[in-house]
C-alpha positions in Angstrom: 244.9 74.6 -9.9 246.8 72.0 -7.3 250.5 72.9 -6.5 252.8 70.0 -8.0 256.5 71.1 -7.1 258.2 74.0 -5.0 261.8 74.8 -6.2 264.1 77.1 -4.1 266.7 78.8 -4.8 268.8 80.6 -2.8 271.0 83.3 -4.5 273.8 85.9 -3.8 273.4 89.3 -5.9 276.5 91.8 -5.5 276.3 94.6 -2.8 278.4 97.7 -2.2 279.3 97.9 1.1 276.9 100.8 2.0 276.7 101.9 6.0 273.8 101.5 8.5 273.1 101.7 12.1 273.5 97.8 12.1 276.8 98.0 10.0 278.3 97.4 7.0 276.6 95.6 3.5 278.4 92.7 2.9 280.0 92.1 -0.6 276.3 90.3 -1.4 273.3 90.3 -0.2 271.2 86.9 0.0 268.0 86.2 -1.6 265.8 83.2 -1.9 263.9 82.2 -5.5 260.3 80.4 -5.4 258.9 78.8 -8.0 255.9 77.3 -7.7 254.7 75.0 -10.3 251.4 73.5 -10.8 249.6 70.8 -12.3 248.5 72.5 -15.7 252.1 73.9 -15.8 252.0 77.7 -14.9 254.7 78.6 -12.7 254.4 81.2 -10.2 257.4 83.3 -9.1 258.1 85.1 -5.8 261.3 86.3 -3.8 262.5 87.1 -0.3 265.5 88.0 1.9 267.5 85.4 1.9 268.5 83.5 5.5 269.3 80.0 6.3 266.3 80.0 8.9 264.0 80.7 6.6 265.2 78.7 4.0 265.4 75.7 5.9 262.1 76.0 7.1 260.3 76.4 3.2 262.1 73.4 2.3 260.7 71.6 5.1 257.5 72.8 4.5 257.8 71.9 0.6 256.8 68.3 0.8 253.8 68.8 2.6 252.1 71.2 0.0 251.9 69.2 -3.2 248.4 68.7 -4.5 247.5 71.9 -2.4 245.4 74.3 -4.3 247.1 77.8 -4.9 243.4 79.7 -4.4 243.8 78.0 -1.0 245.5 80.8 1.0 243.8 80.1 4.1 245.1 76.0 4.4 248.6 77.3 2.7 249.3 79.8 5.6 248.1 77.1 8.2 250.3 74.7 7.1 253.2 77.7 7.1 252.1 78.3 11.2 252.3 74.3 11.7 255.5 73.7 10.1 257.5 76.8 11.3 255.7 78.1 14.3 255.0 81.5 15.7 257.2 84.2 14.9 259.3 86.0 17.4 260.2 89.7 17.1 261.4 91.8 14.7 264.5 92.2 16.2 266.8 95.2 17.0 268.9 95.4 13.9 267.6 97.8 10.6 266.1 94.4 9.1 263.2 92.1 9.7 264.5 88.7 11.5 261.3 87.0 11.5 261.0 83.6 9.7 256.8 82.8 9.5 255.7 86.2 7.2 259.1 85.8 5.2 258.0 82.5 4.1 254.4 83.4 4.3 254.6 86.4 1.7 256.8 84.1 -0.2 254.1 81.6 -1.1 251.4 84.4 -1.5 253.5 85.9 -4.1 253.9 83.1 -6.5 250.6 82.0 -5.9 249.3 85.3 -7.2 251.6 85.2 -10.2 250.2 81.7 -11.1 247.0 82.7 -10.6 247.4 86.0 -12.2 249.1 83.7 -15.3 246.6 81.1 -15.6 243.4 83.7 -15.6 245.8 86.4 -17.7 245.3 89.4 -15.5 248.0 91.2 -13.2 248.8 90.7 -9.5 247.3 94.2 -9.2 244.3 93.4 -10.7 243.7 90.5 -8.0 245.1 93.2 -5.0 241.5 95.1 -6.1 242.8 97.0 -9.3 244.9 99.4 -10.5 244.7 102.5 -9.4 248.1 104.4 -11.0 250.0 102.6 -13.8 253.1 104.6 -13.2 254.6 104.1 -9.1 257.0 106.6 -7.6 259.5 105.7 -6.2 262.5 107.6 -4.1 266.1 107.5 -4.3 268.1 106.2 -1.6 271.3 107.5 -0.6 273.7 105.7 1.5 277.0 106.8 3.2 279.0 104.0 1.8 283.1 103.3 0.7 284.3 102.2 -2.0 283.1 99.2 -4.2 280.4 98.1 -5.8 280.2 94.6 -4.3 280.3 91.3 -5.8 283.7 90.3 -7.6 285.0 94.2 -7.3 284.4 94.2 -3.7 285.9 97.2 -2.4 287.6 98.6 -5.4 286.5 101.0 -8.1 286.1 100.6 -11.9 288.2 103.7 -13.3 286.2 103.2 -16.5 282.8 103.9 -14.9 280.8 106.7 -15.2 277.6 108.2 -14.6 275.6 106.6 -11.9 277.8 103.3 -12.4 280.7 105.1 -10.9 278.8 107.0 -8.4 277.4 103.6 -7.2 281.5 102.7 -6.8 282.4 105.9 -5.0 283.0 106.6 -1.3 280.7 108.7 0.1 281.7 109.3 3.9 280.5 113.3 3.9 278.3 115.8 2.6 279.9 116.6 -0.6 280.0 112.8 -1.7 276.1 112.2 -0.1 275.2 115.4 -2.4 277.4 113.7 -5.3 275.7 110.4 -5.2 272.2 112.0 -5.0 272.9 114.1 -8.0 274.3 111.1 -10.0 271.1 109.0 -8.8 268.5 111.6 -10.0 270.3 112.3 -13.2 270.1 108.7 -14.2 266.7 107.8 -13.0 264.8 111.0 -12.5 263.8 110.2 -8.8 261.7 113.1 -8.0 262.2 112.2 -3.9 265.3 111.1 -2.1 265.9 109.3 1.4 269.3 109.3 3.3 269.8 106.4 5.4 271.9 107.6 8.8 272.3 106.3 12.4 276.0 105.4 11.4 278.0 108.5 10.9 277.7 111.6 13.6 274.5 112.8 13.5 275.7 116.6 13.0 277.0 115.0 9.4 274.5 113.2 8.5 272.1 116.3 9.4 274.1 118.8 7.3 274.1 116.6 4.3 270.4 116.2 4.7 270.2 120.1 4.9 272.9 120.2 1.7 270.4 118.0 0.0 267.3 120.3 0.6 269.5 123.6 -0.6 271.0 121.9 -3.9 267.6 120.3 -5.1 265.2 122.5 -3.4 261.8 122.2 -1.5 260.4 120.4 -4.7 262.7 117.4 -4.4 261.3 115.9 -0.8 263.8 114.1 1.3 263.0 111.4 4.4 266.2 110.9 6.9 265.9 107.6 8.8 268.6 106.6 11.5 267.1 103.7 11.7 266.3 104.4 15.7 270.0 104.6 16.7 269.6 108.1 18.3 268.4 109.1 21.9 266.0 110.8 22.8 267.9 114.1 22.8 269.8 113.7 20.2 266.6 112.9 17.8 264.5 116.0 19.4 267.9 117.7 18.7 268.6 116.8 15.3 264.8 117.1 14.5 264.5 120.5 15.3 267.4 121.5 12.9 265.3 119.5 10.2 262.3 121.0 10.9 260.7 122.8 7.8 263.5 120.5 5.9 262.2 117.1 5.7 258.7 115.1 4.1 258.8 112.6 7.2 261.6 112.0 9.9 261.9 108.1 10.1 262.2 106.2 12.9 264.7 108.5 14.8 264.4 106.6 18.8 263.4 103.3 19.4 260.1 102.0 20.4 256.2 103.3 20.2 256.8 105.0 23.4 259.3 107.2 22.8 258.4 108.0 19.2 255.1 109.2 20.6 257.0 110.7 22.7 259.2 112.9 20.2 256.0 113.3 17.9 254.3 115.5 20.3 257.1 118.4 20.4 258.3 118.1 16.7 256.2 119.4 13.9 257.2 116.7 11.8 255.5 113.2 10.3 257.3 110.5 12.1 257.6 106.9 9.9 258.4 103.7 10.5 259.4 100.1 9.7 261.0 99.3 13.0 258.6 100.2 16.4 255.5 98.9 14.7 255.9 95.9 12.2 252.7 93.8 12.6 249.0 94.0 12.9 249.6 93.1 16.3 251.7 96.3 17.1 249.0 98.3 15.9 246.2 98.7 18.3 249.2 100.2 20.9 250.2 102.3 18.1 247.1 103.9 17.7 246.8 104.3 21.6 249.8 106.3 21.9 249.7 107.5 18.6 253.7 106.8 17.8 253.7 107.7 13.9 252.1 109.1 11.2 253.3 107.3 8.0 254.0 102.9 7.8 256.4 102.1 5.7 255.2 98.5 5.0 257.1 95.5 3.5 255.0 92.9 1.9 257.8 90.8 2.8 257.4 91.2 6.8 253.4 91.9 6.6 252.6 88.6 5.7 252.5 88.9 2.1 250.5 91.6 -0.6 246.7 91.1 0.4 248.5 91.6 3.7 249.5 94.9 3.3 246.3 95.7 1.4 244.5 95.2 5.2 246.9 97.3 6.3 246.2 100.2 3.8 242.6 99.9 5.0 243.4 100.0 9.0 246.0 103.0 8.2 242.9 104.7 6.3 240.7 104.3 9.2 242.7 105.6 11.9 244.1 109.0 9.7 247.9 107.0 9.0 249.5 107.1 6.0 251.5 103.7 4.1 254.1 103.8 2.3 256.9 101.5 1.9 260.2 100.7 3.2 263.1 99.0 0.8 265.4 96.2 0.7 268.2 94.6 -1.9 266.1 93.1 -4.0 266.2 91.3 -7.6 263.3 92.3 -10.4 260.6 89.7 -9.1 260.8 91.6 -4.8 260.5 94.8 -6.9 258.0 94.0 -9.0 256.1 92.7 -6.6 256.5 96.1 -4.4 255.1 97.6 -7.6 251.8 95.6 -8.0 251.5 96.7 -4.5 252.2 100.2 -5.2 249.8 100.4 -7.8 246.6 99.0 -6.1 247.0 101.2 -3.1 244.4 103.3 -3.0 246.2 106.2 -1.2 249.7 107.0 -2.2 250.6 110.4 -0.3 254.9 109.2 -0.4 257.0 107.5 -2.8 258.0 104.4 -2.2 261.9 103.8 -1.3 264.1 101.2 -3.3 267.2 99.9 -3.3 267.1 98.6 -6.8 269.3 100.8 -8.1 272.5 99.4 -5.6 272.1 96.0 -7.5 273.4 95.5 -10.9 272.7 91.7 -10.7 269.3 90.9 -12.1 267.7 87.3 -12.6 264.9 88.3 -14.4 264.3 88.3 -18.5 265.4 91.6 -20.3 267.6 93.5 -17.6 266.3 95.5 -14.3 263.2 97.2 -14.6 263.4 100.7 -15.5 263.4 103.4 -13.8 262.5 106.9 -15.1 261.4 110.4 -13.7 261.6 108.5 -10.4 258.7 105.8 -11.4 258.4 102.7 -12.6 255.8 101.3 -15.0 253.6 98.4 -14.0 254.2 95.6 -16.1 251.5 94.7 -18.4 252.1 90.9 -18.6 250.1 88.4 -16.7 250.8 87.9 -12.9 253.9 89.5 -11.8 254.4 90.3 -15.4 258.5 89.1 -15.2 259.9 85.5 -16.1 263.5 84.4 -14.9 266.5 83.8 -16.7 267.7 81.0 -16.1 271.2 81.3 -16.6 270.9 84.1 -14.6 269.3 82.5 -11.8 271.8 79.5 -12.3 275.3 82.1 -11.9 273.4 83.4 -8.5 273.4 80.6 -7.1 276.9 79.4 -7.7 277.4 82.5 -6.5 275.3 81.8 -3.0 277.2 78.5 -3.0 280.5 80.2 -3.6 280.7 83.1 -1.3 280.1 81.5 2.2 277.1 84.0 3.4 274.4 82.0 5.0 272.7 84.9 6.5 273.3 88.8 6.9 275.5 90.1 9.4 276.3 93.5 8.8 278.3 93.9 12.3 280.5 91.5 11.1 281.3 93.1 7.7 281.9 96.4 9.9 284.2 95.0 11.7 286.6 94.1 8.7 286.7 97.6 8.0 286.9 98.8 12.3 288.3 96.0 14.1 286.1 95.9 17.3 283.2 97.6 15.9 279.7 96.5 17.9 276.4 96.9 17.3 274.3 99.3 19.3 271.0 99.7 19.7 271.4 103.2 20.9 274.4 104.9 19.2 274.3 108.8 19.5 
């Protein structure tokens, strides 16, 4: 099955402007559509981040891969490392910058779904099988301000209710973080819940951590992650006040070192998606033994077989995987599910974001979420199509609102004139 055409899309899908250590959300978040169509005429979907970098560099790459076979993984990826090059760091903010494993994980995915479509079986199925049917996921909670993104930017919809108009609601201290959480769990039964911090003063974002554990109790486990924009003290701090409180403390300092460091005098699983982010990063992780839980991305691991590898090594040297979250459409997140469900250890839920979005360019709505899960879809592949007049409205959207690539210090700044990243806040 030769590859005869690569369409890409880029799209914008509203945001609410929800806080992190890098910033503000800007009123949409960017994403980039594959679809990959063959010569017998199965198409194969994927999606990605969206950033002009990496979506200059698939469409230069694009030409070069018609007649390709999709079983091909090996000749597609070295034709990905010709093209683009070698990939540079992570980088310091929250999210992935690299280019290479965004595009890389791109063209796995729809090659999976085509081959998944033309021999009828799942994406799981091809990851090694399907171990659980139904994958947990956890709510995340954001300290955020009013809006829901999009066309309402900053404003609220009186009208709303429910989790709609707890999605439009400010939430800048512990009574509106314990609001939104309640609203979240009502409507989709999460059954675990993360908080996002490293923005607000740590003593805040603690005590509405600690609000969290009282009003749900010890069966409803929470996650914090400051995404590593505390010292050293103030982590070892903060920790020890979480202690007892918290599933996993993730990513509270920057770098193996010094989470190695706080791991040996806090009785707590340390995660991360930040200090070690490639296979590369792991023999020095295991040296200094910096974390107990990776929260992989199939996204920034290089794609879904990928991460599979990664469940192995993880297996082999006593670490757990989970996975981390970002704003994505139905085809990202169900995706993350195939994943999810061919892993053959699942110890944490897996965060999302999917519940932020209310844009969706896939067939039938969002993917549902109940009693914090979702279930794997039983159609061939990825088992989701597009809609095209969805996908069409995104990107006039994309074309419309001026983003080329996130910049959350720059959204931040609209709101705090003179606002700057740091990598090292509290």
């Amino acid at each position: 099955m030769k590859l005869e055409s690569l369409r890409i899309t880029p799209i914008a899908l509203g945001d609410p402007p929800l806080l992190n250590a890098g910033g503000l959300h800007a009123p949409y978040a960017l994403r980039i559509v594959l679809e990959l169509e063959t010569e017998v005429g199965v198409v194969g979907l994927s999606e990605i981040p969206g950033d002009s970098a990496v979506l200059a560099g698939l469409e230069r790459v694009a030409p070069s891969m018609r007649g390709m076979s999709v079983y091909d993984q090996h000749a597609l990826h070295e034709l990905l490392r010709a093209t683009l090059g070698s990939d540079g760091a992570r980088g310091d903010m929250p999210w992935d910058q690299r280019s290479l494993v965004h595009a890389e994980s791109a063209l796995e995915v729809a090659c999976l779904d085509a081959i998944g479509k033309r021999h009828d079986c799942r994406v799981a199925d091809l990851l090694g099988g399907v171990v659980r049917e139904r994958v947990p996921y956890a709510g995340y909670l954001f300290f955020k301000h009013a809006g829901a993104g999009g066309p309402l930017g900053f404003g609220e919809d009186p009208a709303a209710e429910g989790w709609a108009r707890a999605r439009q609601a400010a939430a800048l201290d512990v009574d509106g973080l314990v609001r939104q959480a309640r609203a979240m769990i009502d409507a989709h039964g999460f059954a675990s819940l993360k908080v996002k911090a490293g923005i607000l003063e740590p003593d805040l974002e603690v005590r509405a951590t600690l609000a969290l554990r009282e009003t749900f109790g010890a069966e409803v486990p929470i996650r914090i992650d400051p995404n590593a924009a505390w010292s050293y003290a103030t982590a070892l701090r903060e920790g020890q006040r979480l202690r007892g409180a918290i599933e996993y403390y993730e990513d509270p300092v920057r770098g193996q070192s010094e989470m190695a460091r706080l791991r040996r005098e806090l009785a707590i699983p340390l995660a991360t998606n930040m200090c070690t982010t490639s296979f590369d990063e792991l023999p020095s992780s295991i040296r200094l033994g910096s974390e107990d839980v990776l929260l992989a991305d199939h996204h920034f691991w290089g794609g879904l077989r990928a991460s599979m590898e990664l469940a192995r090594l993880c297996d082999t040297f006593g670490r757990e995987l989970s996975m981390h979250s970002n704003s994505h459409a139905g085809i990202s997140f169900a995706a993350m599910t195939h994943l999810g469900a061919a892993l053959p250890k699942l110890r944490y839920a897996l965060d999302t974001h999917y519940v932020w979005q209310s844009d969706e360019i896939i067939a039938g709505g969002k993917l549902r979420i109940d009693g914090g899960s979702v279930t794997l879809p039983d159609g061939p592949g990825l088992g989701v199509t597009l809609d095209r007049a969805a996908l069409d409205a995104a990107h006039r959207r994309y074309r419309e609102c001026g983003l080329v690539r996130r910049n959350d210090e720059v959204e931040m700044q609209k709101v705090e004139p003179g606002w700057r990243f740091s990598k090292t806040r509290y």
